[in-house]
C-alpha positions in Angstrom: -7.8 -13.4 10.1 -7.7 -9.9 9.0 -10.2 -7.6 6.8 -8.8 -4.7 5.1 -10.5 -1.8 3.8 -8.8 0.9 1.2 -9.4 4.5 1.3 -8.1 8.3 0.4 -8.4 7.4 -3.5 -9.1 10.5 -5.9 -8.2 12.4 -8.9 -5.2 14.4 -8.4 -3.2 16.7 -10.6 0.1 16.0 -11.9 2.5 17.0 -8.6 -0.1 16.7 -6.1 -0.2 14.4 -2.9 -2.7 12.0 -2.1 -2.9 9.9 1.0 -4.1 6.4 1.5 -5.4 4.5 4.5 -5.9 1.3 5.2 -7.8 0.0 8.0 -7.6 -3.2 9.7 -10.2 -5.7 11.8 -9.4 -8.0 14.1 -7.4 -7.2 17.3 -4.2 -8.9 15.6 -3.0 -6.0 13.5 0.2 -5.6 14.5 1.7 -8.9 14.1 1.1 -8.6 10.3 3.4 -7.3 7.8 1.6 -4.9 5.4 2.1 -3.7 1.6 0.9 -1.8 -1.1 0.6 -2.8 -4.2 -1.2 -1.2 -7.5 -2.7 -2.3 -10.5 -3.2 -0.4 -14.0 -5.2 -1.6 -16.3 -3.6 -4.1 -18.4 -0.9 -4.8 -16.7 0.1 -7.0 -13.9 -0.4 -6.3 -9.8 2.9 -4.3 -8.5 4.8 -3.9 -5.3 4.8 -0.1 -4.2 6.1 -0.5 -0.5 5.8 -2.4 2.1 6.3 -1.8 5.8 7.2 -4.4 8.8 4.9 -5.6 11.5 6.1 -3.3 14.5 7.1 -0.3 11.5 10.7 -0.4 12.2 11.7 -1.1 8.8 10.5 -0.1 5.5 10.8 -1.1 2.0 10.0 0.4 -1.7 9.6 0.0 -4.9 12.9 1.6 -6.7 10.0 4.1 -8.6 8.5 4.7 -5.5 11.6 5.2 -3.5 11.7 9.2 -2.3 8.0 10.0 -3.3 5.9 7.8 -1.4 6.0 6.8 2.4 4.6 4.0 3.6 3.6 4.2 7.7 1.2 2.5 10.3 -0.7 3.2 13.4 -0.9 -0.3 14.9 -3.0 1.4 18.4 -5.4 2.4 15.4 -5.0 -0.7 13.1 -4.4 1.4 10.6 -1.5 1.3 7.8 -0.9 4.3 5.3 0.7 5.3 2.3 1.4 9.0 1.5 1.9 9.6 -1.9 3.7 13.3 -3.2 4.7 13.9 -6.4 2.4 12.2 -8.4 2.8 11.4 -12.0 0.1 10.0 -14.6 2.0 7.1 -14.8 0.8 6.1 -11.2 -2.8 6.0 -12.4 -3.8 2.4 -11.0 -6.0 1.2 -8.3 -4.3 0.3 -5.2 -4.5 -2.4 -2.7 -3.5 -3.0 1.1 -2.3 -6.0 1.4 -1.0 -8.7 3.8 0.9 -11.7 5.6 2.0 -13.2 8.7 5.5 -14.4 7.9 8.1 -12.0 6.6 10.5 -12.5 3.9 12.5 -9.8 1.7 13.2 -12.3 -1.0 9.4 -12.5 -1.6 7.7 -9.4 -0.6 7.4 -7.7 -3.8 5.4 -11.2 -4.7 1.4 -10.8 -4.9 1.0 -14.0 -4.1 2.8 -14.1 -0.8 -0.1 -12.0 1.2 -2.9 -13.5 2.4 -5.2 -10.7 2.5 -6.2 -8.1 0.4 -8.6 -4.8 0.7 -11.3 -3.8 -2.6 -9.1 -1.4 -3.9 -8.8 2.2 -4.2 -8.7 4.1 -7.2 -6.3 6.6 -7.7 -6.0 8.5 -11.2 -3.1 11.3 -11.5 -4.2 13.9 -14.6 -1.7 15.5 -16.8 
C-alpha cells in the first residue's frame, strides 16, 4: 500500500507558476505509476499527466501538454507537478494519484488508480 499526501496549492495570478508535490509512504514508491488529476467544481475528475514508475516516460493531457511537467524523486518518494502559465480555467483541486499496473489505454481513467492524496487546492485569478 501507499499514502499520498498533496501539497504546493495556492492562489496564483493569471501566468504564474505553481508547483505541486506529492509525497509518498511506504518503502515501495517506485514501482508505482503516478498521475495527476484535477477536479473543478461541477464537473467530473480529469487526467492532467501522468508519469511512469522509474520516470522514463511521460504523458499529458493535450491542455496540459507544454505548460505543465510532471517529474519524481523516487530516492525521496516524492512525485511533482510544475505548473507555468496558469489560466483561470485550471482552478480545480488536484489529486496525486496511483497504481501498480500500467496501461496507456487506461491512464487517463480515475478509476484505474488505487490510491489517491486529499487534494490540493489550486485557484488561478484573472
Amino acid at each position: 500500500q501507499v499514502q499520498l499526501v498533496e501539497s504546493g496549492g495556492g492562489l496564483v495570478q493569471a501566468g504564474g507558476s505553481l508547483r505541486l508535490s506529492c509525497a509518498a509512504s511506504g518503502r515501495t514508491f517506485s514501482t508505482y505509476f503516478m498521475a495527476w488529476f484535477r477536479q473543478a467544481p461541477g464537473k467530473e475528475r480529469e487526467f492532467v499527466a501522468a508519469i511512469s514508475d522509474l520516470g522514463r516516460r511521460t504523458y499529458y493531457a493535450d491542455s496540459m501538454k507544454g505548460r505543465f511537467t510532471i517529474s519524481r524523486d523516487n530516492a525521496k518518494n516524492t512525485g511533482y507537478l510544475q505548473m507555468n502559465s496558469l489560466k483561470p480555467e485550471d482552478t480545480a483541486v488536484y489529486y496525486c494519484a496511483a497504481r501498480r499496473d500500467f496501461s496507456i489505454a487506461t491512464m487517463t481513467r480515475a478509476t484505474q488508480y488505487d490510491y489517491w492524496g486529499q487534494g490540493t487546492q489550486v485557484t488561478v485569478s484573472s
